[in-house]
C-alpha positions, -999 to +999 in steps of 0.1 A: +133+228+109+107+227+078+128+214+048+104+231+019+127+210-010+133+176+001+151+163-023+186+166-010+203+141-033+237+148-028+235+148+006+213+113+004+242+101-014+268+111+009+252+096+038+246+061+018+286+063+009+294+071+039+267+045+060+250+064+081+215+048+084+228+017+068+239-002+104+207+000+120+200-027+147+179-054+137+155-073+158+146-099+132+160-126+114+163-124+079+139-145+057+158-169+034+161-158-002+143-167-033+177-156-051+212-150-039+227-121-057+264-127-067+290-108-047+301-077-062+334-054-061+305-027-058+278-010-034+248+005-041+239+040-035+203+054-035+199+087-052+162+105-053+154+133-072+118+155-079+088+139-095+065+163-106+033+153-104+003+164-125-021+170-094-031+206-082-024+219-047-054+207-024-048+172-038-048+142-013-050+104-008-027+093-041-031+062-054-002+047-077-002+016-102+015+001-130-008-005-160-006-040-182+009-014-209+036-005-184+025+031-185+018+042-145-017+054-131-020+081-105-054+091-089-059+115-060-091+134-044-101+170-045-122+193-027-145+214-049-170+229-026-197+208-008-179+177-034-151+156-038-139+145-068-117+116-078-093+124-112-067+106-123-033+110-151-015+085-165+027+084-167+033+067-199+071+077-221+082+101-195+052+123-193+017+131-179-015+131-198-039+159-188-056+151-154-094+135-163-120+135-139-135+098-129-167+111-106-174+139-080-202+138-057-216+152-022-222+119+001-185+105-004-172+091+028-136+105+027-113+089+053-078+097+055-066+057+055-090+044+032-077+058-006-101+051-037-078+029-060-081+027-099-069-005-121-064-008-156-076-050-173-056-063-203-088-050-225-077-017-214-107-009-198-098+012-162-116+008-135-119+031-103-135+030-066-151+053-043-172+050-010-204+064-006-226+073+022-261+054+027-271+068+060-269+097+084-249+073+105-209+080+105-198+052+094-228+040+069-211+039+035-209+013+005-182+007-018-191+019-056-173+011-086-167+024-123-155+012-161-142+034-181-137+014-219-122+049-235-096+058-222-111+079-192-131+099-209-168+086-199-171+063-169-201+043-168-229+042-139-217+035-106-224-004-092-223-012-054-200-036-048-217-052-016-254-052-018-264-062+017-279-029+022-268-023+054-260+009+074-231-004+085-189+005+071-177-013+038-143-001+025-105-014+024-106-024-008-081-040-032-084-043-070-067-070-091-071-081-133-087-114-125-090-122-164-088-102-196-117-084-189-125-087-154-116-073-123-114-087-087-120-070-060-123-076-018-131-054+006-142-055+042-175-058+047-194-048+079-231-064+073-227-088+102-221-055+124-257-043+120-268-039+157-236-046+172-235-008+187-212+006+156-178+013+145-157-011+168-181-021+192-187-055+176-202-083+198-180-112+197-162-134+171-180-148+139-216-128+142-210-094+147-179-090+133-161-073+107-159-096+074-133-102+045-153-105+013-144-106-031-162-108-059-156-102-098-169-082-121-170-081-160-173-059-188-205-053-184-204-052-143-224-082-134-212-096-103-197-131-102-182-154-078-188-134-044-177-152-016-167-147+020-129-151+029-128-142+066-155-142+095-135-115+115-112-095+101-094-059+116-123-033+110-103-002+096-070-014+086-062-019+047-063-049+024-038-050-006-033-076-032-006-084-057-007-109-082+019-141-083+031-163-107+007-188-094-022-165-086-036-134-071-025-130-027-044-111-006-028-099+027-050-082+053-050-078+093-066-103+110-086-104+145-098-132+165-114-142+199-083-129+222-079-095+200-046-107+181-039-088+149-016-101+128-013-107+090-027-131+069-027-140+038-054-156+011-046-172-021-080-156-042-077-185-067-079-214-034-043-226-037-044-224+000-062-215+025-055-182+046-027-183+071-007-161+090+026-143+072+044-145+108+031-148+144+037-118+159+011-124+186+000-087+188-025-084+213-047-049+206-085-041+214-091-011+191-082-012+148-048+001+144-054+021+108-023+001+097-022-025+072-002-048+055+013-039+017+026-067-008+039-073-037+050-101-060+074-110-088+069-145-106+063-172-073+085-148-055+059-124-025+066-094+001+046-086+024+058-057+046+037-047+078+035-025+112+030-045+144+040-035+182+039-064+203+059-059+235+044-019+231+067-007+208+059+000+169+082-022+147+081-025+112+088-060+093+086-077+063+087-112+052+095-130+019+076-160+003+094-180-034+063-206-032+034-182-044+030-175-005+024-207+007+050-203+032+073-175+045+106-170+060+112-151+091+106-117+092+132-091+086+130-061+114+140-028+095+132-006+125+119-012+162+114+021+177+087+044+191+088+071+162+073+041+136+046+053+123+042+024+099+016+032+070+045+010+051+040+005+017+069-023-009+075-032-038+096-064-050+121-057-079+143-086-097+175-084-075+156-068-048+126-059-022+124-023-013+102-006+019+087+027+021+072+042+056+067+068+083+086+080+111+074+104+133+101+117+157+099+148+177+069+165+156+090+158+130+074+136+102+106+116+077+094+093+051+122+063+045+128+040+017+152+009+024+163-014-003+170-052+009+191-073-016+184-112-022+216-123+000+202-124+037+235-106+055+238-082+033+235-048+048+205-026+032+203+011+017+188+034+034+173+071+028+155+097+041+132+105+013+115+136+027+110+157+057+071+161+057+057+195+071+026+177+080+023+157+111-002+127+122-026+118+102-029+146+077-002+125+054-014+094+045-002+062+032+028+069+006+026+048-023+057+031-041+057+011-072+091-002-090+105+016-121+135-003-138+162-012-112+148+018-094+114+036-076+086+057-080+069+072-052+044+094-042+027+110-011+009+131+007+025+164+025+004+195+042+020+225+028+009+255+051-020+237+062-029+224+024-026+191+012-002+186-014+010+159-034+045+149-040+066+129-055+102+113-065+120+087-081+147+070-066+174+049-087+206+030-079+243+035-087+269+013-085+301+026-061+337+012-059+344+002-023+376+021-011+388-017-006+384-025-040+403+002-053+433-004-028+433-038-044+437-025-081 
């Protein structure tokens, strides 16, 4: 059954009160905390209610961040004929501003996993990102970017990023404020792939691999400090970055010799040097469109990531208070076959929360679980939506933190047409039927 309004709230809060979904079997240990949150004569309860979002039906690949300002930046793709075009609206006092247009073109490589991004600096420039074909080849395409120093109303001319001028895939990328006026951004670059027979078919470790690269770029869009990061890096699965207390973090699947793809992590400002967030040992010889999300508050860093070593698709996440110079042990929300992953997280003051896929039965649920600080306590859990799309057609959600509470947005296809949609999820506090015996 096709729930067309998934937004039962009371029911969402019945089944937190009543903890179903909250006793899931772990196969992780918890992390240890940054914080331990006091104990409380309360529980939490989830409760998620409509978003409406400013994009027209037809609208895909959402892209959702929170602007220096506060206010919140959404971006999407359309289809408008033969083009695509890339608009964005801002959230800001509990409204939308009328959806602008950033760029629309004809040779845009549109891929369901990889999502243009847009940024905002403390100047209040915005920045946006799109890839662009530069060959008949399928998968020939650079990455582009624009400044916008109005608001959004004129964009200036598009820059290539990389400038290797290579037929060969660059993509993945992850924006970041690197000073007041400056972006960073890394992407993965495939120049060392020329020749190597294409998409995946790379010839060894080192030369002919898929590379990790970042670069800056100012006000005016000179390039600056471009550097490699990685020698082989997953070829299709996305980068994200999130900027710490002590420094922007890059997280990103990593490949080597033997075909393990697990997480890593960079510090962009040389801290340290890039090491794995946990060994999972995953052993797969094909890119598993599935990377890593994280997020940071102060020193405090979650990363949250799909693996399936052993065969089965698990989803985990793991906690860093250093800057991510070290993590805990992973935390294993769900071990199961119907993980899709696509997991995206978001790290609050009193708490880390995880948004992802399930696919069970040709039946698409999107989940968000909220973790406090105190390693045995027991998560929220709720079923968010029930998607009418299946596979790929969906996405990657997006989730960015709101108060105490969430914002979230996704992708659904609404007899056969993409739609966006959106919700936002917030907390309330419940007396324990213990608790209330004891008064």
């Amino acid at each position: 059954m096709h729930l067309k309004n998934p937004f039962l709230a009371a029911a969402l809060v019945a089944c937190v009160l009543s903890g179903c979904e909250r006793g899931a079997p772990s196969t992780g240990t918890a992390a240890p905390a940054a914080r331990v949150e006091p104990a409380l004569p309360a529980d939490i309860a989830l409760v998620a209610s409509k978003w409406t979002l400013p994009a027209p039906p037809g609208a895909a690949q959402p892209d959702l961040v929170r602007a220096p300002d506060g206010s919140l930046l959404l971006s999407w793709l359309e289809r408008e004929g033969d083009a695509h075009a890339l608009k964005f609206a801002r959230w800001r006092d509990g409204a939308w501003t009328a959806p602008q247009l950033i760029a629309r073109g004809t040779r845009w490589f549109v891929n369901w996993a990889d999502t243009p991004h847009v940024a905002q600096t403390a100047d209040g420039a915005l920045w946006a990102h799109w890839l662009e074909k530069t060959a008949d080849a399928p998968y020939a395409y650079d990455v582009v970017l624009v400044r916008s120093a109005d608001g959004g109303a004129t964009w200036s001319a598009p820059v290539r990023v990389n400038d290797d001028g290579t037929p060969t895939e660059h993509g993945f990328v992850s924006l970041w404020p690197a000073a007041h006026d400056t972006l960073g951004i890394a992407w993965l670059d495939g120049r060392r792939t020329a020749g190597a027979g294409g998409h995946e078919a790379h010839a060894g470790h080192g030369t002919g691999a898929m590379t990790l690269r970042s670069a800056r770029f100012d006000a005016a869009l000179a390039r600056t400090q471009e550097r490699e990061l990685d020698l082989s890096t997953c070829d299709c699965c996305q980068t994200d970055v999130a900027v710490a207390a002590t420094g922007p973090v890059l997280a990103y699947r990593d490949r080597t010799a033997d075909e393990i793809r697990d997480i890593r992590i960079a510090a962009l400002d040389d801290t340290f040097q890039p090491h794995l967030v946990h060994a999972d040992n995953w052993r797969m010889p094909a890119c598993p469109v599935n990377g890593p999300s994280i997020d940071a508050n102060a020193r405090d860093v979650l990363v949250g990531w799909y693996t399936a070593t052993g065969d089965t698709p698990t989803l985990r996440f793991a906690r860093s208070s250093d800057g991510g110079a070290t993590f805990g042990a992973p935390v294993t929300p769900e071990r199961d076959p119907g993980v899709l992953g696509r997991v995206d997280v978001a790290l609050g003051d009193t708490a880390a929360w995880l948004l992802w896929l399930r696919e069970d039965d040709r039946v698409q649920t999107l989940h968000l679980a909220r973790y406090g600080h105190e390693p045995t306590a027991t998560p929220q859990r709720i079923v968010l939506a029930s998607l009418q799309g299946r596979g790929r057609g969906t996405g990657f959600p997006r989730l960015v933190r709101d108060g105490d509470g969430m914002r979230a947005v996704w992708t659904d296809l609404v007899d056969g047409e993409a739609r966006l949609e959106g919700a936002v999820v917030s907390t309330s506090t419940v007396t324990p039927p213990s608790a209330v015996a004891a008064r």
